[in-house]
Steps between C-alpha positions, in 0.01 A plus 500: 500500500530094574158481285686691187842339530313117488250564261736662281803333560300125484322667170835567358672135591198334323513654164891440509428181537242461251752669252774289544222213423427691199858554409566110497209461325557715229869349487396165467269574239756753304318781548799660639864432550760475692641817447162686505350311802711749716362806340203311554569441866631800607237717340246294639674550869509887454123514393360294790782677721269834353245363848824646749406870338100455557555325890722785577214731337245311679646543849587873449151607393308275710678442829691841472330750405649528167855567655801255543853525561740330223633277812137384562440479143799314483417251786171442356628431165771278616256271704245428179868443326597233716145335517527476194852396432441218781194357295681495143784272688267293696319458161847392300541308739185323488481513126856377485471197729128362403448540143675212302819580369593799560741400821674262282539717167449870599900559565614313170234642307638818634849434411443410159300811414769688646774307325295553157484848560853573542516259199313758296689783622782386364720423837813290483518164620702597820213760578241202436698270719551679797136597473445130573690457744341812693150360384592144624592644845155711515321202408682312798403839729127474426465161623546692830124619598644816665717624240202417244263678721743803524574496157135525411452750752791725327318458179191749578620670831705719339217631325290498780720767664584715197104565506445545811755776506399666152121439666564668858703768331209609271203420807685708749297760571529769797216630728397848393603819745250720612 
């Protein structure tokens, strides 16, 4: 199972990383948006995510027998999520803190897309400001490398565990009865 879990889960972390280089990329270039650079994200987490579903596979057919419980389905999943999870916020971070710029612009940059946005949805000024204020507060939080590590984490974990439940529930397969 260890085998699975790293070479998935490490498999996984790498190509979120590489996609939230390509995200930035694309950005910067105007490729994509703002607003569509989530899509973009997210999408791109649930694809490379897809690896939780063929490690769980993987294990069952080849280390099981071709059966698995949804609790060791589960457990397997969860592990490959969490490798995987730990390398996309050890990659932020790096990212974050060595390529020039970003530390110093990445929050404001942030906050002004998200202050245009409401702009263009038509928000009142009151809405606007107290989105500042909550943004200006955030930006103060993720000086803090724990709650910007946590917060990154939150970003794909979430996902990592809606798979690997959807994934163990579909693997789970009981030995047949004589």
């Amino acid at each position: 199972m260890r085998k699975i879990v790293l070479i998935n889960g490490t498999i996984s972390g790498l190509l979120m990383v590489l996609s939230f280089i390509v995200s930035f990329y694309m950005m910067e270039h105007g490729i994509i948006t703002f607003d569509n650079s989530e899509l973009f994200g997210y999408s791109s987490m649930i694809v490379v995510l897809s690896l939780i579903f063929f490690g769980i596979k993987s294990y069952r057919d080849k280390h099981q027998n071709g059966v698995i419980t949804f609790g060791g389905g589960f457990k397997v999943g969860i592990l490959i999520a969490s490798i995987a999870a730990l390398f996309y916020a050890g990659g932020w971070e790096i990212y974050y803190n060595t390529v020039p710029g970003i530390k110093e612009s990445f929050m404001d940059r942030y906050m002004e897309l998200s202050i245009k946005k409401m702009n263009h949805d038509g928000k009142s000024q009151e809405q606007i400001n107290a989105k500042k204020e909550e943004m200006k507060q955030l930006a103060e939080m993720y000086k803090n490398p724990f709650i910007r590590i946590s917060m990154t984490l939150m970003e794909i974990f979430p996902i990592g565990l809606a798979i690997s439940l959807i994934s163990a529930g579909i693997l789970r397969k009981k030995p047949i009865s004589p």
